[in-house]
N, C-alpha and C positions, 0 to 999 in steps of 0.2 A: 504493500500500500504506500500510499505516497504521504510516506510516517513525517514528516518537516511540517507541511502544510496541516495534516489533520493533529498533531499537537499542540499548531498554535490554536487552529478552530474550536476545537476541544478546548481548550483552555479558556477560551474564550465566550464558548457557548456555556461554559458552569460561572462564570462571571458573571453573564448579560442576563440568564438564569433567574437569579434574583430581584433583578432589579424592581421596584415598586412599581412604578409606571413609566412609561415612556414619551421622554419629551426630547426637545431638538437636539438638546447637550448631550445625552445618551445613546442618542442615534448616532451622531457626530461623531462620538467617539468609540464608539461600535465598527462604522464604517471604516475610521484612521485606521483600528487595528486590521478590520478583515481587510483594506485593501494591501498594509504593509504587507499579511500573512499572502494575499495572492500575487505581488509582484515580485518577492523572495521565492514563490515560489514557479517561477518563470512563466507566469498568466501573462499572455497578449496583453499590452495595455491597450486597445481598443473593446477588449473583453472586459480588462478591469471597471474600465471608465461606464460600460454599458449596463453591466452587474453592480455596480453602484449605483447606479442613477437607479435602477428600476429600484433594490434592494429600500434605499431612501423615499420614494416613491411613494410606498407599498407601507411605509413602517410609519411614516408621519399621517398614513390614512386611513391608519389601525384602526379599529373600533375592537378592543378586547372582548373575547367570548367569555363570560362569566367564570370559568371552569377554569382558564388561565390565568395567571400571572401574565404581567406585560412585557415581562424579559423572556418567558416562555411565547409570545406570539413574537417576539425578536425575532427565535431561534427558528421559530417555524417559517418566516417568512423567507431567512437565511438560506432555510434548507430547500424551500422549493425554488426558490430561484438559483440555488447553487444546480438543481434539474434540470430544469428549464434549459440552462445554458449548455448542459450537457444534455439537449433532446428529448427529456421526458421520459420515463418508462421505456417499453425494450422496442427496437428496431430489429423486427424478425428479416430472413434469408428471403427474398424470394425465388421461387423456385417454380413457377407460375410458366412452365417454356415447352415445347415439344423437346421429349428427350434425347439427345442431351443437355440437360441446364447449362450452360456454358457460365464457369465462374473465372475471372482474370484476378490474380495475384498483382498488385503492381507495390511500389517500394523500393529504398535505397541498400544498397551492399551491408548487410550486420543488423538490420533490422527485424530478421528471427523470417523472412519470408517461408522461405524451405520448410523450416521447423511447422509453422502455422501452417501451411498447405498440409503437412500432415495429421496434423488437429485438428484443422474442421474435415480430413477424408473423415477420422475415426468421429468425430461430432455427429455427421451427415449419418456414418451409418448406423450411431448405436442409438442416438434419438430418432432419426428420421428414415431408419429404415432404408436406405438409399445403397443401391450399386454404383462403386464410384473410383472411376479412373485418375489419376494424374499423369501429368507428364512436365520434364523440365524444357524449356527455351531459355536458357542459361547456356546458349553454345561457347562463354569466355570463359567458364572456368567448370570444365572438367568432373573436378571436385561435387560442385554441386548437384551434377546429373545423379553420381551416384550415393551422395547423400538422400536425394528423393527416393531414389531407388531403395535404400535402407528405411527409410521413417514411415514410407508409405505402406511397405511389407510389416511393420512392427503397427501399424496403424488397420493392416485389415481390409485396405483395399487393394487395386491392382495400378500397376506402373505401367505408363507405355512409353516403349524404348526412345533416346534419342541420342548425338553426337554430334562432339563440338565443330562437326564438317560441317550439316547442317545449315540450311536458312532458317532464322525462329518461324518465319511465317509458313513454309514449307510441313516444318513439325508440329503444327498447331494443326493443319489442313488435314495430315495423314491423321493427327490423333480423333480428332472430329468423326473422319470416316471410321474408323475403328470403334469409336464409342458409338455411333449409331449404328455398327451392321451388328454390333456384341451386344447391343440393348443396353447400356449405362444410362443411366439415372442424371446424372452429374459427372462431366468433365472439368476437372481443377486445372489452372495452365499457372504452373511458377514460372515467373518471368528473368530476364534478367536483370541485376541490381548496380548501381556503380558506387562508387565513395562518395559520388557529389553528383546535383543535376546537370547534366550534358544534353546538349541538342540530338548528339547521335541514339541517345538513351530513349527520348521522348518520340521521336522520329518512331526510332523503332517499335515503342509501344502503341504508337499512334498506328502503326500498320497493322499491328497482331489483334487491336480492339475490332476493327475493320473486317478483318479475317475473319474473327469467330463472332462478331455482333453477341455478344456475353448479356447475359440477363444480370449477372452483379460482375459491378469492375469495384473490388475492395482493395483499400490504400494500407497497405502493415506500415506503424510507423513504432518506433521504437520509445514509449512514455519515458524512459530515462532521458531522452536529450532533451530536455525543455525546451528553449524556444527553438533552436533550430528544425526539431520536430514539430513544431509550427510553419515555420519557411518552409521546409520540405511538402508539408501536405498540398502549402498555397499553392506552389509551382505543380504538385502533379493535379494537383485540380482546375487547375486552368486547363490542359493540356486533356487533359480526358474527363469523360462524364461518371463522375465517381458515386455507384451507389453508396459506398458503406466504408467505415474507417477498421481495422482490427489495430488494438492497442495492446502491444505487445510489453514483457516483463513490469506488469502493472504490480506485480509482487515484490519488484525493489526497492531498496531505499531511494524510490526520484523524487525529484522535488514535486511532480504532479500534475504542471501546467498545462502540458501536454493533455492532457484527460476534459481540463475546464476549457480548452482555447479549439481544439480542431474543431468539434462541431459547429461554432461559432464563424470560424475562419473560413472554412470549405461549405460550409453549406451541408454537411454528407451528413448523417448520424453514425454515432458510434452502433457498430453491431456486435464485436465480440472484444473482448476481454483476455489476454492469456494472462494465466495465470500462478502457475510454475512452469518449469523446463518439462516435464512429463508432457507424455501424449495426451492423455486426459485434462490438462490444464486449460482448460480455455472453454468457455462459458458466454454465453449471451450476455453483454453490457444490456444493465439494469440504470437507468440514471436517477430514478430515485431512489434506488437502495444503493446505487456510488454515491450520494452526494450523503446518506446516513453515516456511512463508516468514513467519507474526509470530517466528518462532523465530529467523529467521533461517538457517533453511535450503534455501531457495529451493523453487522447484516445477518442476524439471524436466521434469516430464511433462508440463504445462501447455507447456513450453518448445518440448519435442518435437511436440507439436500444432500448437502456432500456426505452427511451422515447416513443417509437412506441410501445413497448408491455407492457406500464405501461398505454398510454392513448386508451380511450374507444372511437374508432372511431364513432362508432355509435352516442355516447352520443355529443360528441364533434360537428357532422355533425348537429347532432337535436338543439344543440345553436347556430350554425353557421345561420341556417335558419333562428332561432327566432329573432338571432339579425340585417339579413337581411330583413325580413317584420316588426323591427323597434318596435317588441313589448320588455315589458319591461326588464330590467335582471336583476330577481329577488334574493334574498337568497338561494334558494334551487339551482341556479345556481353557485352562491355564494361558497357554501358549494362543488358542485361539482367538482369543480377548486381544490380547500383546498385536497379533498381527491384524486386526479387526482394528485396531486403531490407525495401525502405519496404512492400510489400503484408503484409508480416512483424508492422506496427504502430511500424516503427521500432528506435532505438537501443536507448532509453529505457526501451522495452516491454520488451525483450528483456533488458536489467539485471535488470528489476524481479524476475525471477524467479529471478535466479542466487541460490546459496547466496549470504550474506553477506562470507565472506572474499575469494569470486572476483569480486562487487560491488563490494570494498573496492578491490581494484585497478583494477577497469574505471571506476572511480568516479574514478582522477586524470585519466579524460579529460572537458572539457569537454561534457556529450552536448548541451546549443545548438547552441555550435558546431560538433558532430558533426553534427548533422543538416542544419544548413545549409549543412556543407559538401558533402554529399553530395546537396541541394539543386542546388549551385552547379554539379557537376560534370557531372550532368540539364543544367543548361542550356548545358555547355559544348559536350556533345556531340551537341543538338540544335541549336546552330549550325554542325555542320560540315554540307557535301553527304554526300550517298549514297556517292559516292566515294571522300572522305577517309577515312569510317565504316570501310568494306571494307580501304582502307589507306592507315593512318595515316603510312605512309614517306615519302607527297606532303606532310606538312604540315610547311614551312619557314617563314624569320622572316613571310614576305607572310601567308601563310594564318592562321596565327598568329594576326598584327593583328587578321586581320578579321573571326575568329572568337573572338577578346577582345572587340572591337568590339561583336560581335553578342549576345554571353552578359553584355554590361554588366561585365565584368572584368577583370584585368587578365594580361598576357603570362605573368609569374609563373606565374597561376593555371592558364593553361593548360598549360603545361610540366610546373607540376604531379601535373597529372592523367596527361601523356601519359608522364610516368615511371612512375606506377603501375600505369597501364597496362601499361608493358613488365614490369614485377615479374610481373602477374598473368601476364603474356603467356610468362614464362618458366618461370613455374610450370606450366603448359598443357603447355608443350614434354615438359617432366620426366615429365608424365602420360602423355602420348602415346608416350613413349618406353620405357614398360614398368613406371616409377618408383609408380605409381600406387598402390600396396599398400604402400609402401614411403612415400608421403607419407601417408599415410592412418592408417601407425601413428602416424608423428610426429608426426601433430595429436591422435593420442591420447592421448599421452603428455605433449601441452603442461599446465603448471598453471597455472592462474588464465586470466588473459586473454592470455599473452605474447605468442602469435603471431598472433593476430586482426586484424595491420594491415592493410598494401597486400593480402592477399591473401585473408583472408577475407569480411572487414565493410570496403567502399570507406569512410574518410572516416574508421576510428580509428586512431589513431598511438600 
């Protein structure tokens, strides 16, 4: 997330918060700071200038709803026009073409294009059901033909061949026909990329849009360069009729502008989001629930998703049973938990989303060390037998050794874990015993992070 800008907002939004009611001087100074917070954090100043004006607007013509506080309709007004500027709620794909959907990749050299053409193949087919080819027109560098080649096989769809002999327009042509006599859904075309805008660059994409008449021409631009990733989109949207932006490593420390400025600048709206390096990283931009977590309100609903297609209902159903007929819950379930979380994206990932205050406290845990501890623990309990797994009551100081031995750690660490175990192991018992409704409110009831140690998340303390 674009952590610089959403700590001063944040900060800023439990200030304004309070306030009694709302008059020029408050607004005034409301505005000073959120405009310093957007220009540090390389917002267009013709974006800034516009989002101020409305934000001031809006706020001196407040009429408060009873139910608020007037530093609360501040915050709110804040938040929807931090939306607004980023397009509103979600800008779906359209796909609306006789098949092949023809989609154009455009973008500069390092901007994660290749990567993202293989994340919205695996996007297209596991939400949208879609048979979907790529192919690369990157005939200058080699390299990236056969990186497509690699991301898109790990990604689930199919590659069509091309080399750097090649004309791009040539191999857009052949892949077209191919995607239509083979019945494709969707043909992706990764283009070529350069360091810097060039005439030869544009030129050349100006013929390949031509060629395949693409129902989306989406722009990857890289959210870490702030403004320059503003210059960048203006120049390829002049130049081509750009449906849709994807905004790429939105999960680093950038400054963020990038996110508030392109749709603004280009006209496009933002359509997708990457979101880690993984395949699966990348998500339909949501701009009302982006402009919540720059707030520093986190995105729980995003949270709640990544949770339901990161856990294995099935698997999860088949423990629920075991721990309802009261048998026992062993290490191999143990372990299941552990890895039910990393399919999750991690500690990390899962902060990223929380409101800011419940951040703040999940934030005195180391999450490196979180993760490699939960790392370590994978490996602790893949050195034991099948045996041990089933029950753990057999492992005394011998076993121990030799399964510290095996996992490269030390005696400690495995006692460790085998205490956590018994935590989680007792908690199990409680469930099975009727308690279950009964533990179920009391994690409702938990605030911030308190109770999320040995027994919810293996590995935070």
């Amino acid at each position: 997330m674009a952590s610089a800008l959403t700590d001063k907002l944040s900060r800023l939004v439990k200030h304004i918060s309070g306030q009694a009611r709302i008059t020029e001087s408050n607004v005034a100074d409301m505005l000073r700071e959120v405009r310093m917070a957007l220009l540090e954090a390389d917002v267009a100043l013709p974006v800034v200038r516009d989002f101020i004006a409305r934000v001031k607007e809006k706020a001196l013509g407040q009429e408060v709803i009873g139910s608020l506080q007037p530093g609360q309709a501040l915050v709110a007004i804040v938040n929807q026009e931090l939306a607004a500027t980023m397009g509103e709620g979600v800008s779906d794909l359209n796909l609306a073409a006789q098949p092949p959907a023809v989609i154009l990749m455009a973008g500069l050299q390092g901007a994660g294009k290749t990567t993202t053409t293989a994340k919205l193949a695996r996007w297209l087919i596991n939400q949208r059901k879609k048979k979907v080819l790529t192919v690369s027109g990157d005939v200058y560098r080699p390299a990236a033909i056969e990186q497509l080649k690699t991301v898109t096989a790990q990604a689930g769809a199919e590659w069509f061949p091309s080399t750097p002999d090649q004309k791009p327009a040539d191999i857009a042509r052949a892949a077209l026909d191919y995607a239509r006599k083979h019945y494709f859904d969707v043909l992706l075309v990764d283009t070529a990329g350069r360091l810097a805008i060039d005439e030869a660059l544009m030129a050349e994409i100006k013929d390949l849009h031509s060629v395949l008449n693409p129902v989306e021409t989406l722009f990857v631009v890289d959210a870490m360069q702030g403004q320059d990733a503003i210059n960048t989109a203006k120049a390829f949207s002049d130049a081509l009729p750009l449906t849709g932006i994807v905004l790429t490593k939105l999960d680093g420390d950038s400054r963020g502008g990038a996110a508030l400025s392109v749709r603004q600048i280009t006209g496009a709206p933002i359509k997708f989001a990457g979101t880690s390096e993984k395949l699966d990283g990348l998500e339909l931009f949501d701009a009302n629930r982006h402009a919540g977590r720059v707030l520093g309100m986190g995105d729980i609903l995003a949270l709640v998703e990544q949770v339901t297609a990161g856990v294995d209902m099935a698997a999860a159903q088949k423990l629920a049973e075991k721990v309802k007929r009261g048998d026992a819950f062993d290490l191999n379930d143990f372990l299941a938990q552990i890895q039910q979380m990393r399919s999750m994206g991690g500690l990390s990932n899962i902060m990223d989303k929380l409101p800011s205050q419940m951040a703040a406290k999940a934030g005195q845990v180391d999450m490196d060390k979180a993760e490699k501890d939960i790392g370590r623990k994978q490996g602790i309990i893949h050195s034991m037998t099948p045996l041990e797994r089933r029950k753990p009551d057999l492992i005394k100081a011998t076993r121990k050794r030799r399964i510290a031995a095996g996992a490269g750690v030390q005696v400690q660490d495995v006692n460790r874990l085998l205490k956590e175990f018994e935590q989680m192991q007792t908690m199990m018992k409680k469930m099975s015993g009727g308690g279950m409704m009964k533990m179920m409110k009391k994690l409702g009831g938990m605030k911030g992070m308190g109770g999320m140690g040995g027994g919810g998340f293996p590995g935070m303390r």
